[in-house]
VOGU-3710 file (C-alpha; in Angstrom, 3 decimals, decimal comma):
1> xxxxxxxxxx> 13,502/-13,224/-0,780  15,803/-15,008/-3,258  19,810/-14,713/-2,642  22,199/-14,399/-4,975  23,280/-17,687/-4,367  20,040/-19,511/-5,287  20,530/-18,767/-8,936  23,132/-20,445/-10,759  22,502/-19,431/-14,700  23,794/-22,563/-16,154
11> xxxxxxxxxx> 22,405/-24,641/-13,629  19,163/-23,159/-14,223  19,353/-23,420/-18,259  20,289/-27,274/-17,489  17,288/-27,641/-15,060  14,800/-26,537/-17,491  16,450/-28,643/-20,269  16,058/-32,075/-18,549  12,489/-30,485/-17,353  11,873/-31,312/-21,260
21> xxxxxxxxxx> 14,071/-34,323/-21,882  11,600/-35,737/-18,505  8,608/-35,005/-20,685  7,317/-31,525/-19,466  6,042/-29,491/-22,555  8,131/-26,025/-22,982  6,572/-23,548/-20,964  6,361/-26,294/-17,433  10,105/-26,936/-18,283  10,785/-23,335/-17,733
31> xxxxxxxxxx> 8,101/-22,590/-14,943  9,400/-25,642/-13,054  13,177/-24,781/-13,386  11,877/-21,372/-11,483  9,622/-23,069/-9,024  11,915/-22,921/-6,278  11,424/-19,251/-5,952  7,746/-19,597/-5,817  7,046/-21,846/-2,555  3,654/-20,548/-1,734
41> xxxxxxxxxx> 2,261/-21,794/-5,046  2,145/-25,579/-5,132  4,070/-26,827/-8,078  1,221/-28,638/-9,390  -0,634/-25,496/-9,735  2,151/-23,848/-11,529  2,350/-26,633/-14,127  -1,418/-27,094/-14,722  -1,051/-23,261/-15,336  1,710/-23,745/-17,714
51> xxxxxxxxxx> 0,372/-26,610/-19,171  -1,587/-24,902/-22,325  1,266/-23,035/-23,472  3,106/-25,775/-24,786  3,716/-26,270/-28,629  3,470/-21,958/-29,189  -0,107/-22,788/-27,343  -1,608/-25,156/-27,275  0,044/-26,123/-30,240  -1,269/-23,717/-32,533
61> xxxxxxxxxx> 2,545/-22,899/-33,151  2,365/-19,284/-32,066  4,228/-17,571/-29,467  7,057/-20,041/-28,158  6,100/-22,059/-24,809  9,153/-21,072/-23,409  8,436/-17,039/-23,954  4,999/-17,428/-22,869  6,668/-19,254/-19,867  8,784/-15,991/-19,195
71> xxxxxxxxxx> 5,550/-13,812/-19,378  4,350/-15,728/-16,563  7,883/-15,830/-14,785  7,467/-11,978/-15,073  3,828/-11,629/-13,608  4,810/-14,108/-10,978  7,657/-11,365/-9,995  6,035/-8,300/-10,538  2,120/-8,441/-11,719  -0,288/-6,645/-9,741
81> xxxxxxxxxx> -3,449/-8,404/-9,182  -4,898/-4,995/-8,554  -7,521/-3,863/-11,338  -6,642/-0,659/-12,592  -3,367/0,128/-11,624  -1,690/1,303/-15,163  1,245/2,239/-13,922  2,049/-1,947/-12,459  0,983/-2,969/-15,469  3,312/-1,010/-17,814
91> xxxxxxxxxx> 6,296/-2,318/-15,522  5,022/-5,635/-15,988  4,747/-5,215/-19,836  8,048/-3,564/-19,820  10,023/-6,894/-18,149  7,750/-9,050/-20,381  8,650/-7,098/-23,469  12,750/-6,973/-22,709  12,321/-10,471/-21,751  11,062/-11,451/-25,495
101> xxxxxxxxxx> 13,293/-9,349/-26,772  16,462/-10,905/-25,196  14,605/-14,061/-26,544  14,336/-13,221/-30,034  18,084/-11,388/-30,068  19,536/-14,549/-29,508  16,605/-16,600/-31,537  15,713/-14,768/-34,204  12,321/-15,182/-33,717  9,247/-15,753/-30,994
111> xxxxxxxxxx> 7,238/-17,840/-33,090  7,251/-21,486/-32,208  6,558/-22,531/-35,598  9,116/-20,423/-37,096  11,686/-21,823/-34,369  11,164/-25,421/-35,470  10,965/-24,198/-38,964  7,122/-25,420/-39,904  5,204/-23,923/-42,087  3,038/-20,788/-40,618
121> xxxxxxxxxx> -0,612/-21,286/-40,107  -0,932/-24,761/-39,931  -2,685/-26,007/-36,837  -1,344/-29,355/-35,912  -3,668/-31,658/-34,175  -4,045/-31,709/-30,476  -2,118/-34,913/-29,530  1,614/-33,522/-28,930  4,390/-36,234/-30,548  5,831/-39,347/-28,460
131> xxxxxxxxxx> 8,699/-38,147/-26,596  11,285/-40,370/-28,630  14,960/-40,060/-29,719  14,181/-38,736/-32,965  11,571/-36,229/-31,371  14,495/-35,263/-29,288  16,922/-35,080/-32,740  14,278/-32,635/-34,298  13,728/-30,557/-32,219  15,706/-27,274/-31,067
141> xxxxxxxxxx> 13,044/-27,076/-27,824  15,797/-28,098/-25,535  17,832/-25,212/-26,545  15,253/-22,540/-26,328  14,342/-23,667/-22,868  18,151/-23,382/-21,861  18,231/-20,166/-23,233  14,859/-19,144/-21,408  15,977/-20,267/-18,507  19,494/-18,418/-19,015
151> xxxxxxxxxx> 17,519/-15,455/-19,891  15,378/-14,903/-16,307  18,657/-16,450/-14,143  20,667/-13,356/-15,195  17,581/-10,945/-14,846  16,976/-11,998/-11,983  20,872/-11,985/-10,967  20,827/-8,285/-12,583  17,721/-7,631/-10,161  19,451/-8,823/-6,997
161> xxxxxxx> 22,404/-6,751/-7,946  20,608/-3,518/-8,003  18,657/-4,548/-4,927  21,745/-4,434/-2,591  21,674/-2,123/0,212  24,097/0,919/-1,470  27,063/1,281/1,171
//
């Protein structure tokens, strides 16, 4: 069960921020700044499964690595694995969708291509850029991965906090 104590919003922004300075693509920096909270999935696992979701996936510049990364935060919390059960699914939908939208209120957008400010509907070849100071200078990924990371910390603060025993 997490504890209030294990999440630290800042500290969690900064840990998926130098998850991308180290050379993870967007949506690992934010999975692995959550991993913690996740110890019966290997680590490994949970960045080969973020691994595609990188550059707005894939790099196709579509939806932001670090929003698809909250997606899976959110069915790592609360998807059912269950087929059929509409009603899971809606609540899962539901975290995903204020999730994205607490994303794009403070981004203006959920478009990777529109957050590094590329043109739309170019696809980019496969081979992501060397990880250099200048790639660093460009880029506003950093940022969005704080504020990802900001973004689930205080959810799942705000979930802890309505999960105390009422006295």
């Amino acid at each position: 069960m997490i504890q209030k104590q294990d999440i630290n919003v800042d500290e969690r922004g900064e840990a998926g921020r130098q998850n991308f300075l180290s050379g993870y693509n967007c949506a690992q920096s934010v999975i692995a700044a959550f991993a913690d909270l996740h110890p019966d999935i290997p680590q490994d696992t949970l960045m080969r499964i973020a691994a595609s979701f990188g550059g707005g996936t894939g790099r196709l510049r579509l939806t932001c690595g670090a929003v698809n990364a909250l997606a899976m935060l959110a069915g790592l919390e609360n998807g059912n694995p269950e087929p059929g059960n509409l009603d899971a699914r809606a609540r899962n939908y539901a975290l995903v969708q204020q999730l994205a939208a607490e994303f794009k209120a403070e981004n203006d957008s959920l478009i990777c291509a529109e957050l590094l400010g590329l043109r739309s509907g170019k696809i980019e070849p496969p081979r992501p850029g060397e990880r250099t100071a200048e790639y660093y200078r460009s880029r506003p990924c950093p940022k969005l991965i704080e504020c990802a990371c900001r973004i689930y910390a205080r959810h799942l603060l705000e979930l802890h906090a309505t999960n105390l025993p009422q006295k």
